[in-house]
Residue frames as qw, qx, qy, qz and C-alpha x, y, z in Angstrom:
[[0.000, 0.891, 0.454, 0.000, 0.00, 0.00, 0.00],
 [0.353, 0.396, -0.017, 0.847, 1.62, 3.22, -1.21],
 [0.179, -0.653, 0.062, -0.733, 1.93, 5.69, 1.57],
 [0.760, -0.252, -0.598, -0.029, 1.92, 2.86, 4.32],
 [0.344, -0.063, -0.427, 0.834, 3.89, 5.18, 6.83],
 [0.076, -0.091, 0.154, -0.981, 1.28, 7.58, 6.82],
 [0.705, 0.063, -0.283, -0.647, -1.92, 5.97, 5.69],
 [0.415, -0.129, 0.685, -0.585, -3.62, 3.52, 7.69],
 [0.447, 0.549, 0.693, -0.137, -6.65, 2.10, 5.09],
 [0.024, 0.336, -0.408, -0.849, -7.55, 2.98, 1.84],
 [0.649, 0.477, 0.582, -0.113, -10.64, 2.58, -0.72],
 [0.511, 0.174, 0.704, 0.461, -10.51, 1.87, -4.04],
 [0.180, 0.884, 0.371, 0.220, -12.85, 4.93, -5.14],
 [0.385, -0.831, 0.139, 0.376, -9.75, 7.25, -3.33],
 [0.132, -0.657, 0.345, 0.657, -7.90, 6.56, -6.40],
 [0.431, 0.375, -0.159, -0.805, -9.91, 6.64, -8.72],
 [0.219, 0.005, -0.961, -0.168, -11.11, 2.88, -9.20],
 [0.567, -0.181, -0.162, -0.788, -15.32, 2.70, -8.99],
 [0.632, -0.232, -0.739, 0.011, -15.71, -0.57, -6.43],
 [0.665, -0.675, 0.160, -0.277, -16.56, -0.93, -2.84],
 [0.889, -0.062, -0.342, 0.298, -13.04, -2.71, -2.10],
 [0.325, -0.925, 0.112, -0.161, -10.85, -1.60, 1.04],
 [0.801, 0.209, -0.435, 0.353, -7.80, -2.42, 2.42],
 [0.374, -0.796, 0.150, -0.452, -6.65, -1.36, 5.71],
 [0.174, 0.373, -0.811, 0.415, -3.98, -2.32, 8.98],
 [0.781, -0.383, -0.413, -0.269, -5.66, -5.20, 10.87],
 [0.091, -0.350, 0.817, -0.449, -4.46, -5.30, 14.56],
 [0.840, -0.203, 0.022, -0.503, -7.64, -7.81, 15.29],
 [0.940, 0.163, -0.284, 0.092, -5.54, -10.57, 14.77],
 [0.782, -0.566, -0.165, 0.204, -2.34, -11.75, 16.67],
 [0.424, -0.236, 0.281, 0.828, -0.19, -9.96, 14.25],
 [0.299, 0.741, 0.121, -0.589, -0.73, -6.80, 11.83],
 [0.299, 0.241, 0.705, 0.597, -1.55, -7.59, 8.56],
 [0.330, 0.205, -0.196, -0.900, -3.27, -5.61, 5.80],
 [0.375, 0.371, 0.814, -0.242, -6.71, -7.15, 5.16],
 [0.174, 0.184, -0.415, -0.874, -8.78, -6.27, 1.92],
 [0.354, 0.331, 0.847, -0.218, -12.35, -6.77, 1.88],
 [0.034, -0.039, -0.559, -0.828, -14.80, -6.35, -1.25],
 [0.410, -0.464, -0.517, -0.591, -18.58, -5.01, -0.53],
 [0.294, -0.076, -0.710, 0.635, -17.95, -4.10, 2.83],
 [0.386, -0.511, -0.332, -0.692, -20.86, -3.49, 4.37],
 [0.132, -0.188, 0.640, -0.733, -21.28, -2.19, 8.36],
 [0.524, -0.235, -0.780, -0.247, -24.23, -4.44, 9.56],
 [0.610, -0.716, -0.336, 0.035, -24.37, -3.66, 13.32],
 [0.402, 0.346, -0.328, 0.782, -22.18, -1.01, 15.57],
 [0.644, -0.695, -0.314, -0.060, -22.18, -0.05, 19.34],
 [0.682, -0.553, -0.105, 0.467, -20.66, 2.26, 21.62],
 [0.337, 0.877, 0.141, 0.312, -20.61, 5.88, 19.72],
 [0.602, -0.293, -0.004, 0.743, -17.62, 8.01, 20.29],
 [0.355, 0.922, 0.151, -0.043, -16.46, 11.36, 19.32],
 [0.746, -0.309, 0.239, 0.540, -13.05, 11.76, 17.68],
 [0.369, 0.869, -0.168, -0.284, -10.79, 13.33, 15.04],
 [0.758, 0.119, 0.536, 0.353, -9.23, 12.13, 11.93],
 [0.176, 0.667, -0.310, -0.654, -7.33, 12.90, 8.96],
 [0.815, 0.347, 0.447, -0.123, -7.50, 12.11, 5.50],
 [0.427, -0.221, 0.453, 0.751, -5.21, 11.78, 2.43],
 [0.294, 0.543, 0.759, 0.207, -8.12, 13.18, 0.92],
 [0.280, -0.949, -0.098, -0.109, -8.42, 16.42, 2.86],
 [0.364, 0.465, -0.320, 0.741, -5.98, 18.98, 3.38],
 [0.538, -0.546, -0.076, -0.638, -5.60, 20.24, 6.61],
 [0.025, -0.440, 0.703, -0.558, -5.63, 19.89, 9.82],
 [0.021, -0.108, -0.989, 0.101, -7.91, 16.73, 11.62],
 [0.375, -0.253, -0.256, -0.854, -11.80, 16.69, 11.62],
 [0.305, -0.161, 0.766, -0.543, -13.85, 15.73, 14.21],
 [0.693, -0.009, -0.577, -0.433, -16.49, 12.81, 13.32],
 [0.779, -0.320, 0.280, -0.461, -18.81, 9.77, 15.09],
 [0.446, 0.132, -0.882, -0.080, -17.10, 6.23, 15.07],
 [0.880, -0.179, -0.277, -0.342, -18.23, 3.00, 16.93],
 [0.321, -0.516, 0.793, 0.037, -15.98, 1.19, 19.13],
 [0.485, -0.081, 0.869, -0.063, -17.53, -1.99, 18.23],
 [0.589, 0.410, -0.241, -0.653, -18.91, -3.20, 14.34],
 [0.698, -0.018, 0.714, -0.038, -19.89, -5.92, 12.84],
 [0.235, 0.512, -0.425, -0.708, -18.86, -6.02, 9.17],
 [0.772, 0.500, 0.342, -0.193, -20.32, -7.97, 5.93],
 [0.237, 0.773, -0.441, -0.389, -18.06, -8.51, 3.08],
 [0.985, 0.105, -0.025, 0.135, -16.31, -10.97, 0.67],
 [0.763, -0.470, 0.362, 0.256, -13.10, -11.86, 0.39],
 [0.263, 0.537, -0.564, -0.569, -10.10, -11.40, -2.56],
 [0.162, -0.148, 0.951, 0.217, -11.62, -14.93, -3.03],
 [0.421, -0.229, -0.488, -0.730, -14.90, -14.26, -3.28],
 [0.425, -0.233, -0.797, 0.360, -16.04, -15.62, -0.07],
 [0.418, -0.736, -0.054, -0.531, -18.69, -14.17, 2.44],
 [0.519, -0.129, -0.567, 0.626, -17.42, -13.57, 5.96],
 [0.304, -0.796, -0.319, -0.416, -18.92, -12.10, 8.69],
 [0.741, -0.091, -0.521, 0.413, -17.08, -10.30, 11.18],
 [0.197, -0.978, -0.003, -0.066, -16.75, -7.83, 14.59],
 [0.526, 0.397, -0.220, 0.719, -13.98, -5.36, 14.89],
 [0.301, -0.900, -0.311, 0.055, -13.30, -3.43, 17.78],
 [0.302, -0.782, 0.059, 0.541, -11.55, -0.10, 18.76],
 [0.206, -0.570, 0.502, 0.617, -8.28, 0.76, 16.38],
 [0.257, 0.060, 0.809, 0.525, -9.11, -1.26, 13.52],
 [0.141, 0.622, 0.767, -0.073, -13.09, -0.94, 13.88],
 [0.071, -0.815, -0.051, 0.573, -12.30, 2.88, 13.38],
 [0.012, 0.407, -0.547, -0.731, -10.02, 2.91, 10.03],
 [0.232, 0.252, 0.934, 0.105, -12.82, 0.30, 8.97],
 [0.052, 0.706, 0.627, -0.325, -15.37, 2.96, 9.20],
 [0.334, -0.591, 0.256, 0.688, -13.27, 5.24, 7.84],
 [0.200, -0.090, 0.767, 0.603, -12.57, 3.24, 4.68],
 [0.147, 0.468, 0.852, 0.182, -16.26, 2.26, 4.00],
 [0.185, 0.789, 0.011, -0.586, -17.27, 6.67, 4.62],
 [0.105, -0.477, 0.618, 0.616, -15.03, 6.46, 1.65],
 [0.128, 0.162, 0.912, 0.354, -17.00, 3.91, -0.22],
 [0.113, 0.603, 0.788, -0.054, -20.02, 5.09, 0.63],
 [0.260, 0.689, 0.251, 0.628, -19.20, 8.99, -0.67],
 [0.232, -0.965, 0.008, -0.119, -18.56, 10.47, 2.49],
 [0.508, 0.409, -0.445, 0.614, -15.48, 12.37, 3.70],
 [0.451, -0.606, -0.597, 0.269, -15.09, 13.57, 7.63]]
C-alpha cells in the first residue's frame, strides 16, 4: 500500500477505481496484517464516540467525526467468499473510515 507510513486504510474509489473494495492495517488478529475486503458493508455497531481524523483526501488539519468502538462487518473476500465479522476499537475505526469512503462520504 503506497503511503503505508502515513496511511492507515484505503478505498478503491480514493484513487480513482469505482468498487466498494478496502484495504486497511488489521491489529484484530495476533499480528498486523493488511486485510482487503470487497462489498464491505457495516451491519451492526455499538458504543458511539467522538473523535478526530485525517485524510489523504483532505488537506488540513484533523476533523472531528462519530465512530463505533464496536462493528460488525459484511463482506467478501479477494476470493470471493462471504465472511462475517466484529472489529473493535483501532481497527473498527479505520474500517469505518474506509467504508465513509466507499459510501461517498469524507469527515
Amino acid at each position: 500500500m503506497a503511503h503505508k507510513e502515513s496511511c492507515v486504510g484505503m478505498a478503491a474509489n480514493m484513487i480513482g477505481v469505482r468498487k466498494r473494495i478496502i484495504a486497511f492495517l488489521d491489529e484484530s488478529g495476533r499480528s498486523t496484517t493488511y486485510t482487503v475486503m470487497l462489498n464491505p458493508e457495516i451491519i451492526k455497531k455499538d458504543g458511539a464516540y467522538d473523535t478526530e481524523e485525517g485524510c489523504l483526501s483532505l488537506l488540513g488539519v484533523p476533523r472531528p467525526c462519530k465512530r463505533y468502538k464496536t462493528i460488525k462487518v459484511q463482506y467478501q473476500t479477494t476470493e470471493m467468499q462471504m465472511r462475517t465479522k466484529t472489529y473493535t476499537g483501532w481497527t473498527a475505526q479505520i474500517i469505518q473510515h474506509e467504508v465513509d469512503h466507499c459510501n461517498g462520504v469524507l469527515i
